[in-house]
N, C-alpha and C positions, 0 to 999 in steps of 0.2 A: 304793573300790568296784571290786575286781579282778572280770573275768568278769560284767560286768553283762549286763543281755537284752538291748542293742543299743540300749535307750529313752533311754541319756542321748549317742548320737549324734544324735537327733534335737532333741533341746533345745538342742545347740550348735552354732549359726552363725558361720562364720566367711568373713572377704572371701574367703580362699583356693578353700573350695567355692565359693564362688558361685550358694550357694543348690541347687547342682546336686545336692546331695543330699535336696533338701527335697520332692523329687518323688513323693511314696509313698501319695499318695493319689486314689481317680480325681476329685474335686471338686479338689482341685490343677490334674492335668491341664485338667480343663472350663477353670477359669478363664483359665490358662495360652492355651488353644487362642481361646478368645471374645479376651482381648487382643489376640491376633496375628492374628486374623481383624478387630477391631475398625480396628487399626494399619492395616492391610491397605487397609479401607474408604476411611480418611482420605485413605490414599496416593494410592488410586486416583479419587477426590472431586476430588482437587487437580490431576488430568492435565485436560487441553485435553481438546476433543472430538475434536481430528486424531489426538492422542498417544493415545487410548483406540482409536480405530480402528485403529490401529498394530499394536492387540497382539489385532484382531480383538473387541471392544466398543464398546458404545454404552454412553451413560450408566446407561441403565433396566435394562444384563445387570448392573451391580456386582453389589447384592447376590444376584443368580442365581449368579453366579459362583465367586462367597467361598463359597453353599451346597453346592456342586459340580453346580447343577443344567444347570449350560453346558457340554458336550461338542462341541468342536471337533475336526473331523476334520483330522488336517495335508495341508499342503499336497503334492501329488504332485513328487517329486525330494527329499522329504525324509528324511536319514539320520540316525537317532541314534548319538552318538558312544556306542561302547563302551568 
């Protein structure tokens, strides 16, 4: 099948991609996005309450957080690297 529409790249996975091509759909994405926000959750579950203060949280902001409903303002003297 020379010149095919592009459909039998997507039937073939291989380790090499790494899946990195399998990206092509937005329900792809969602779920993609929910795991690493899920993974995220766990990470952050498992910090101390001093190690979450650390990073400017308490237990009850996680999942605020992860939604992006916590906007922290930085701290004064601080420079982002360009």
């Amino acid at each position: 099948m020379c010149g095919g529409s592009g459909m039998d790249r997507l039937n073939t996975y291989t380790p090499e991609t790494g899946g990195e091509d399998m990206d092509f759909t937005p329900i792809t994405r969602a779920v993609r996005k929910w795991r690493e926000r899920s993974r995220a959750r766990q990470e952050l579950r498992h910090l101390t309450d001093l190690e979450l203060a650390d990073i400017g949280l308490s237990r009850g902001d996680i999942d605020a957080a992860l939604r992006g409903d916590i906007v922290r303002s930085r701290p004064s003297g601080f420079y982002e690297a360009r």
